[in-house]
C-alpha positions as CSV (number, residue, x, y, z in Angstrom):
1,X,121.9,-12.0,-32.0
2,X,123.1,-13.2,-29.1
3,X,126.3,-15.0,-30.5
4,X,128.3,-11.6,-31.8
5,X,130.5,-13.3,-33.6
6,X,128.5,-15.6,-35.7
7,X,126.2,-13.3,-37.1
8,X,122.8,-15.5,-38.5
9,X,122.1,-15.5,-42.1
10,X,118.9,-16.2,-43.8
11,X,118.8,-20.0,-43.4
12,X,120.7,-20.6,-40.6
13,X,119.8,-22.7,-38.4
14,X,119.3,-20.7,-34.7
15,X,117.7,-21.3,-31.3
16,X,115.8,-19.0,-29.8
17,X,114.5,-18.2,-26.2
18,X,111.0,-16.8,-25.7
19,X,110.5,-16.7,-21.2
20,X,111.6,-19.9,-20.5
21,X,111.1,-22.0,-23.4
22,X,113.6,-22.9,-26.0
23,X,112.7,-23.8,-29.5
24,X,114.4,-24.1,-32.9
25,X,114.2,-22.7,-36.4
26,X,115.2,-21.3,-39.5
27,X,116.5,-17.7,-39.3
28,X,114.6,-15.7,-42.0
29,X,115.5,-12.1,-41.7
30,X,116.2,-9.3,-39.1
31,X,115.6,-6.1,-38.7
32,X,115.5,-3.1,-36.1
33,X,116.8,-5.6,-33.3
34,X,113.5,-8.3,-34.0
35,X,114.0,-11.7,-36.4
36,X,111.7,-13.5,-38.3
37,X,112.3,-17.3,-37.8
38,X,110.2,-20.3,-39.1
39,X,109.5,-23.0,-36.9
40,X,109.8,-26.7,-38.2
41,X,105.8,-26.7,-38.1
42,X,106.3,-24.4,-40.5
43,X,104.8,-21.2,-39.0
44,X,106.6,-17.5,-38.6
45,X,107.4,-16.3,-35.6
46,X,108.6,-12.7,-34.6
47,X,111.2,-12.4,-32.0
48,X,114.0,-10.4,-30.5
49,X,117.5,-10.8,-32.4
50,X,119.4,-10.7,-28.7
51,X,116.8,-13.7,-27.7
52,X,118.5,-15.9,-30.8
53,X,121.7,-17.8,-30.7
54,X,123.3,-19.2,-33.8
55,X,123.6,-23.3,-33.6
56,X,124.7,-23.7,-37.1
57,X,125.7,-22.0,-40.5
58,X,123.6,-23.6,-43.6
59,X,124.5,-23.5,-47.0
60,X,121.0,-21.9,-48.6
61,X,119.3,-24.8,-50.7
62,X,119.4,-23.5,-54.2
63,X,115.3,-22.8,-55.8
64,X,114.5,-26.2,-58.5
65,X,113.2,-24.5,-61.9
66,X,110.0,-26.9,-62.2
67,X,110.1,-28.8,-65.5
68,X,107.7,-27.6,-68.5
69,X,104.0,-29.2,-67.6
70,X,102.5,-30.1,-71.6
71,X,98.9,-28.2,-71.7
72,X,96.4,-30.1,-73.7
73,X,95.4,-27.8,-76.4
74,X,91.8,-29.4,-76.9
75,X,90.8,-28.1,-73.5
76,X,89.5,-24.6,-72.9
77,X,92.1,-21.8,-73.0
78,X,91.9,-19.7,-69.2
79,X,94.2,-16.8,-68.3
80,X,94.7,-16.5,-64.5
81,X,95.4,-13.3,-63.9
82,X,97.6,-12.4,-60.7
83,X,97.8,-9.2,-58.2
84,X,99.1,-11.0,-55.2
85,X,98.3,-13.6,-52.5
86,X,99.5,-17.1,-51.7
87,X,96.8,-19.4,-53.8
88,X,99.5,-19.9,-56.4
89,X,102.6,-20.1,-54.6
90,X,105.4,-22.1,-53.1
91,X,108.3,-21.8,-50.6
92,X,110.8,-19.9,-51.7
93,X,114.0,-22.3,-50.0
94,X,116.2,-19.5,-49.8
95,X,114.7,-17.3,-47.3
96,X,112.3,-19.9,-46.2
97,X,109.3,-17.7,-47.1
98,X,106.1,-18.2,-49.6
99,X,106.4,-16.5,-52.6
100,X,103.6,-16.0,-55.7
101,X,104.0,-17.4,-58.9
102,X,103.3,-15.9,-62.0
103,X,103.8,-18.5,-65.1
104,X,101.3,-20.8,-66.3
105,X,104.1,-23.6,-65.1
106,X,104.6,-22.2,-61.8
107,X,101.1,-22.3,-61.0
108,X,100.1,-26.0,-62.5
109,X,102.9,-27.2,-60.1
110,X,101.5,-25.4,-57.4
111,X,97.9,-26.4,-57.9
112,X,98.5,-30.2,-59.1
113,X,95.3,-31.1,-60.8
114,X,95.2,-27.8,-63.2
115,X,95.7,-29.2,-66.2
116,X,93.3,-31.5,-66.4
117,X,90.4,-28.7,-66.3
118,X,91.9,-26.4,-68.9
119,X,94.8,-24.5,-70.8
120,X,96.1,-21.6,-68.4
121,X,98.1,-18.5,-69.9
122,X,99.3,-16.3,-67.1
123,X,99.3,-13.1,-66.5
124,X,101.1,-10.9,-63.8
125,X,99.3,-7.6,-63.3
126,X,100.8,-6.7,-59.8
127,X,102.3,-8.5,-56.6
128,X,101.0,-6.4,-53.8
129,X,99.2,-6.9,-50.4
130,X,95.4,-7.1,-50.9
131,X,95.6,-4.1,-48.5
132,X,97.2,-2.2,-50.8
133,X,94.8,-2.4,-53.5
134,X,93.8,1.0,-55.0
135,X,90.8,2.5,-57.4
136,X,93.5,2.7,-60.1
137,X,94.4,-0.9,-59.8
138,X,91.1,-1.9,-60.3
139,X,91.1,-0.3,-63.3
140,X,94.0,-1.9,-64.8
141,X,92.5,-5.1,-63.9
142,X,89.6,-4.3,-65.2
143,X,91.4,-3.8,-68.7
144,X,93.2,-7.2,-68.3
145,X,90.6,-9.1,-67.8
146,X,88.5,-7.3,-71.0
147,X,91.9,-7.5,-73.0
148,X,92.1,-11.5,-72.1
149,X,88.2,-12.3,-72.4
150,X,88.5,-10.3,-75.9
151,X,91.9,-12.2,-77.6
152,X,89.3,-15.6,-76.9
153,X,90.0,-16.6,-73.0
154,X,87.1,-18.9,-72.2
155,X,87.4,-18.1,-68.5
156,X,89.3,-15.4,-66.1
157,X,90.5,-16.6,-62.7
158,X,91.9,-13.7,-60.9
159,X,94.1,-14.7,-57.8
160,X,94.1,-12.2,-55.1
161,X,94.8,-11.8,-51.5
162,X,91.6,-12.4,-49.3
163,X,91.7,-9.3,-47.5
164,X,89.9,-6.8,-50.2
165,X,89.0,-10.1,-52.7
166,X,85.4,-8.9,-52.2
167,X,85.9,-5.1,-52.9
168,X,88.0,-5.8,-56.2
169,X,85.2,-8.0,-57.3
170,X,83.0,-6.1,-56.9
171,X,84.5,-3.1,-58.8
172,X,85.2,-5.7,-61.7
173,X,81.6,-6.4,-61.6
174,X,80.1,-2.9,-62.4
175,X,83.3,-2.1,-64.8
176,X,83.1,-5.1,-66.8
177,X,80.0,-6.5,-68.2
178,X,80.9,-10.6,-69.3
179,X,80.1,-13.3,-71.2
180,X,82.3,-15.7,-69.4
181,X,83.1,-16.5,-65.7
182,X,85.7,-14.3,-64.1
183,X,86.3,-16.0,-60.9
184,X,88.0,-14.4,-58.0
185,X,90.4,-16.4,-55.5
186,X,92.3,-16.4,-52.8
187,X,94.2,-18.5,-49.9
188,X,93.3,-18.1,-46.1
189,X,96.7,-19.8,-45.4
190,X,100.1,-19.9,-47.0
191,X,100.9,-23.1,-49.1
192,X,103.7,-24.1,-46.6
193,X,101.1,-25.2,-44.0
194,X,99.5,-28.4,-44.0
195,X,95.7,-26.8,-43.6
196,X,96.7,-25.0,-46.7
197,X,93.6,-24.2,-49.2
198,X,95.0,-22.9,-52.0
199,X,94.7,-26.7,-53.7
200,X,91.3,-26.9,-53.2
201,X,90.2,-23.0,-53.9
202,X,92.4,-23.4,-57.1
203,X,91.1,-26.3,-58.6
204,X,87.2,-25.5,-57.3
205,X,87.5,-22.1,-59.2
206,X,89.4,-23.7,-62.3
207,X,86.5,-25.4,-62.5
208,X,83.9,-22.5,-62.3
209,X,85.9,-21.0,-64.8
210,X,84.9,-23.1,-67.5
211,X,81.4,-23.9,-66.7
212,X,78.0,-22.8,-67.6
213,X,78.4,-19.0,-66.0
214,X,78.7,-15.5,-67.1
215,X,79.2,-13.5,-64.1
216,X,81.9,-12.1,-61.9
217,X,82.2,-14.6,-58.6
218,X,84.2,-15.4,-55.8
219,X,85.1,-18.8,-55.4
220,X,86.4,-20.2,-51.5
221,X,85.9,-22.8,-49.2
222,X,82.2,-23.0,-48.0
223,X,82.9,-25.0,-44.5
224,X,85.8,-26.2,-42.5
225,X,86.5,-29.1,-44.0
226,X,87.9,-30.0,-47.8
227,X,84.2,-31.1,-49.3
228,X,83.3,-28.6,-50.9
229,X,83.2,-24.5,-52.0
230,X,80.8,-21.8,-52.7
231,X,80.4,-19.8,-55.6
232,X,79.3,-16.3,-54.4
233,X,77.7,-13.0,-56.5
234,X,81.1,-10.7,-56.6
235,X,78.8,-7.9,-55.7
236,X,77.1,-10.0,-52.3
237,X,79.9,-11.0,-50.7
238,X,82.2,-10.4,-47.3
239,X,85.0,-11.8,-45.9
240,X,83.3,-12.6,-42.3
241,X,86.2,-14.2,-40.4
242,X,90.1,-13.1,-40.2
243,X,91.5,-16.6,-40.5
244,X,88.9,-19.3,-40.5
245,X,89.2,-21.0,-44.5
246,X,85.2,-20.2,-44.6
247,X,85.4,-17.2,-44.5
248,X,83.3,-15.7,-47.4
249,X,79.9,-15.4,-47.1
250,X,77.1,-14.3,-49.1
251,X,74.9,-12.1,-48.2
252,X,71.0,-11.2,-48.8
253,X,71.4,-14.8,-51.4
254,X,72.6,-17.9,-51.2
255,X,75.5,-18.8,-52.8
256,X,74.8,-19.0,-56.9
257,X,76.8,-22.1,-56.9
258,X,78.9,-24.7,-55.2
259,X,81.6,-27.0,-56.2
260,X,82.4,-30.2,-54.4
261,X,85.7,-31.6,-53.7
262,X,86.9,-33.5,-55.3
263,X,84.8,-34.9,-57.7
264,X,84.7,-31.2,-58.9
265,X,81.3,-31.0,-59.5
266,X,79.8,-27.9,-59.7
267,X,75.9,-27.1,-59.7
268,X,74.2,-23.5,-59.9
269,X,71.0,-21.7,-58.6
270,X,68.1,-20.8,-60.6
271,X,69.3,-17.1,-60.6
272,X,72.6,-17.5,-61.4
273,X,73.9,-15.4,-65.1
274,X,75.0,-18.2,-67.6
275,X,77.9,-17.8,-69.9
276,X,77.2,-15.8,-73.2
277,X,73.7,-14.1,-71.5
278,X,75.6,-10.2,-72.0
279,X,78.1,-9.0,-74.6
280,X,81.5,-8.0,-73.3
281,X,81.7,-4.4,-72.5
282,X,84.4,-2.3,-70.7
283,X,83.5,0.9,-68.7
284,X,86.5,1.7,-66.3
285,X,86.2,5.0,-65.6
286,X,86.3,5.5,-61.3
287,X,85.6,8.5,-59.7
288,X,88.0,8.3,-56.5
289,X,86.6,10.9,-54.8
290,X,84.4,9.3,-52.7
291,X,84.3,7.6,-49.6
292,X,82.6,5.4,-46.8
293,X,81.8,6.6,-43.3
294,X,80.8,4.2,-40.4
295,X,78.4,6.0,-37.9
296,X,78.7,5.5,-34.2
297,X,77.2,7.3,-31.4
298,X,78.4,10.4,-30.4
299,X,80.0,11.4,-33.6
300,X,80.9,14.7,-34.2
301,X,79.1,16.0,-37.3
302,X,82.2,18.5,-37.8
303,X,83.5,15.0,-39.4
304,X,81.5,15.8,-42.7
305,X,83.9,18.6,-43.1
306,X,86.4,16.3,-44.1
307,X,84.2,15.4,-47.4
308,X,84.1,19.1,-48.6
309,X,84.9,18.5,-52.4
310,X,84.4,15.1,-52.6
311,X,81.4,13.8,-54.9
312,X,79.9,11.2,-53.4
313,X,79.7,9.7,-49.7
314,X,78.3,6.6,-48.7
315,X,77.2,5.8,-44.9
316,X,76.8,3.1,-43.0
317,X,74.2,4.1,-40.4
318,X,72.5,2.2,-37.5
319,X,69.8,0.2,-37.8
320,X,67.7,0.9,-40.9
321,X,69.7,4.0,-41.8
322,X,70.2,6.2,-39.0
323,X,72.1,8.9,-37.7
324,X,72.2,11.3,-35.2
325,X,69.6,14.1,-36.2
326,X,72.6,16.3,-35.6
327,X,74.3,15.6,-39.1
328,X,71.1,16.3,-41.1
329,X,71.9,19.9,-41.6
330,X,75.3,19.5,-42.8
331,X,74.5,16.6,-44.8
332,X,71.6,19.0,-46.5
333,X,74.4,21.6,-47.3
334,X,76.8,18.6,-48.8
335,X,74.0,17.8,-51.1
336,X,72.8,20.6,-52.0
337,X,76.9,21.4,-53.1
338,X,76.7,18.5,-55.5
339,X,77.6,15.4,-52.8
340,X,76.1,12.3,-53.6
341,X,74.8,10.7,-50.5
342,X,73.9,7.6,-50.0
343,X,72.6,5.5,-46.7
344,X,73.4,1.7,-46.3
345,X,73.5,0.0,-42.6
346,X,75.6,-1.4,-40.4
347,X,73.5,-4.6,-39.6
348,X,74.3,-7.4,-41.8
349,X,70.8,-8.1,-42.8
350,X,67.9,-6.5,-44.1
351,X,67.5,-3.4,-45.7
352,X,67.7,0.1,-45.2
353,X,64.2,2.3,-45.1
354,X,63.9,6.0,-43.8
355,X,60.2,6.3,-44.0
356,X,59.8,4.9,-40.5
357,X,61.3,7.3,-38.1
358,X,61.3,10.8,-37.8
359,X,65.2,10.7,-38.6
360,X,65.2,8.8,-41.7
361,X,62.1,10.7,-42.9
362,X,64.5,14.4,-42.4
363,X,67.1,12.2,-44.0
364,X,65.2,11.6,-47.3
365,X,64.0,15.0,-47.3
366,X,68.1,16.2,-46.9
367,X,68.6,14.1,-50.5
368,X,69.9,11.1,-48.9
369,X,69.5,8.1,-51.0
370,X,68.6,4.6,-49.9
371,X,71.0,2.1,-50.7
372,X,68.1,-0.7,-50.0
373,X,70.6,-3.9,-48.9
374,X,73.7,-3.1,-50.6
375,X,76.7,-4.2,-48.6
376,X,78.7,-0.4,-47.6
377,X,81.6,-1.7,-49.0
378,X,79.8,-2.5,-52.8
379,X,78.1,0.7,-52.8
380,X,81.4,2.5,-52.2
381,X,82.7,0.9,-55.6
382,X,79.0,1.4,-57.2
383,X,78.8,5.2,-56.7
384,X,82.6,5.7,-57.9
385,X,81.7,3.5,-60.4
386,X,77.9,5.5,-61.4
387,X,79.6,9.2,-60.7
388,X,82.6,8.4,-63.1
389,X,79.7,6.8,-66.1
390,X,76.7,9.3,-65.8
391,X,76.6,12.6,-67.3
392,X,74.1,14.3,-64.4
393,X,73.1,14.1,-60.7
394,X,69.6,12.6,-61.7
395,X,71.0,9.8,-63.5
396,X,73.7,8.9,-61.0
397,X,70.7,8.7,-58.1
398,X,68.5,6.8,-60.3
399,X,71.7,4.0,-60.9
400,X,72.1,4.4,-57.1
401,X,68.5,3.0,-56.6
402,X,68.5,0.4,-59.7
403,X,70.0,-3.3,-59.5
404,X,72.6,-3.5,-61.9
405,X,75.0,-6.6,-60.6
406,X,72.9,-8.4,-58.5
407,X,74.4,-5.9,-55.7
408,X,70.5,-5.2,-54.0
409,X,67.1,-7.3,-53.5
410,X,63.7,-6.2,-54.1
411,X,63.0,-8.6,-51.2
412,X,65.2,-9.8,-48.3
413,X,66.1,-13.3,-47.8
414,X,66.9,-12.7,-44.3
């Protein structure tokens, strides 16, 4: 900080210098000689502490305790279950920052609107970065959701950070077989900026959450403007962009559903599972030794080495499931040890099929399996899934080949 005897505190107001412009803000935090300082626009900004002088001491703004909001008891009871992200959150005045909020109040102030479509319970499970999300964290949710669908929740909406949305989906999909929507959500941007979509995303999967559907979905924006969001399979989905608010796609399908905004209405494909179609069931048991390698050329097959003692590999291959013919003799000796193999692609459409060239034809006769159009990333959370619920090899390849969550297509849509 540049002014040594006035040392910022979180609040302050400070200038800072970045090359030769000068711009204002309120000091955050520091640390390791950088500062984190929000501009009035409302973004973050990193910078060096020396580059920021103190303009003026501010007395931190104590946080408002929101008043109780009175839930209509004739309207569907919903649990939102929470592991992170910003789509129920609000600024947190004494550092400045967003933080998530985990009571049923909290979150019907920060989604206005809420309590209109139903009667939320909350439930905080964890408060993590979606990047930190683990095998044994999906498990817990897992149980969660089962516990909350089984004491009489007529809907799950599970908030969650956009980064690994579509992986935890997915693994809720094969571990919990439901009767009633568990929607997935999340927020592209923090509730503190003005192109926020946590509003809309909230109330779009509210409202998914107590329709006609019995099926684990993802619920986000399906364009760049506030009119509307898809409803995607949780087991055909992707997050396709890094920031854009559209960016989850489905994959292989159309979306099995869409909600406008803001009329709220919501509307379903031909295909999609309606509430009450399956019993609820519970199978959490993962098998975490598995994992997901990405091909490229020139790879060293010495890299298989690395999976010695794990039980199952899955490999996203060129094209429509190659690799270098190189890797086919260690891949036979995997297998033949008890490794699970199977081959999805890199390419975002279409489907794998080793019959056509000499490589994929070695391949099949290795013990590879064909993961047909699965996405890499679902068939990772399928085969921990199938290894952890099957009692031999035979069984676990023949899951590996059979539709089970909507995750694969006998035909491709593109």
């Amino acid at each position: 900080m540049s002014n040594k005897a006035e040392i910022a505190e979180t609040g302050d107001l400070v200038r800072c210098t970045i090359g030769s412009e000068e711009t204002e803000g309120t000091y955050i935090t520091g640390r390791d000689g950088m500062a984190v300082v929000k501009l009035n626009s409302g973004y973050n900004i990193g910078v060096l502490e020396d580059a920021c002088t103190l303009v003026k001491k501010q007395k931190a703004a104590e946080p408002i305790e929101p008043a109780e909001i009175k839930q209509d008891s004739s309207l569907p009871p919903v649990s939102i279950i929470s592991t992170g992200g910003t789509i129920a959150s609000r600024i947190e005045y004494r550092t400045g920052a967003v933080t998530s909020q985990f009571r049923a109040t909290d979150i019907l102030h920060a989604i206005p609107g809420l309590s209109s479509i139903a009667r939320f319970q909350a439930v905080q499970l964890s408060n993590i970065l979606s990047e930190n999300m683990t095998p044994a964290i999906w498990q817990q949710l897992a149980r969660a959701v089962h516990d909350e669908i089984a004491a009489g929740a007529q809907g799950v909406i599970v908030t969650h950070g956009t980064d690994t949305m579509a992986y935890s989906a997915a693994a809720v999909s094969f571990m919990v077989q439901t009767p009633i929507p568990i929607v997935f959500v999340g927020s592209q941007r923090s509730a503190d900026r003005p192109s926020s979509d946590n509003l809309m995303n909230g109330l779009c999967a509210a409202t998914a959450a107590t329709a006609d559907l019995g099926e684990v979905v993802v619920v986000m924006h399906a364009g760049t403007s506030d009119d509307i969001c898809a409803v995607h399979r949780g087991t055909r989905v992707r997050k396709m962009h890094t920031s854009r608010r559209d960016a989850f796609v489905s994959h292989g399908i159309p979306p099995v559903g869409t909600v406008t905004y803001p009329d709220l209405a919501i509307s379903f494909s031909n295909d999609v599972v309606r509430r009450g179609a399956q019993t609820l069931s519970l199978d959490e048991a993962l098998d975490d030794r598995c994992g997901l390698l990405y091909y490229y050329p020139g790879m060293d097959p010495a890299i298989l080495n690395g999976y010695t003692g794990y039980h199952g590999l899955i490999i996203a291959g060129t094209g429509l499931g190659h690799v270098s013919s190189a890797f086919i003799t260690r891949l036979r000796t995997l297998i033949d040890d008890g490794l699970l193999v199977v081959m999805t692609s890199q390419c975002l459409y279409g489907r794998v099929c080793d019959r056509v060239y000499d490589t994929g034809r070695d391949l099949l006769k290795a013990g590879v399996i064909e993961g047909e159009d699965m996405l890499p990333e679902v068939a990772l959370v399928k085969l921990m899934w199938t290894l952890a619920n099957t009692g031999s090899a035979a069984e676990a390849c023949e899951l590996m080949r059979s539709n089970l969550r909507g995750e694969m297509c006998r035909r491709s849509l593109a």
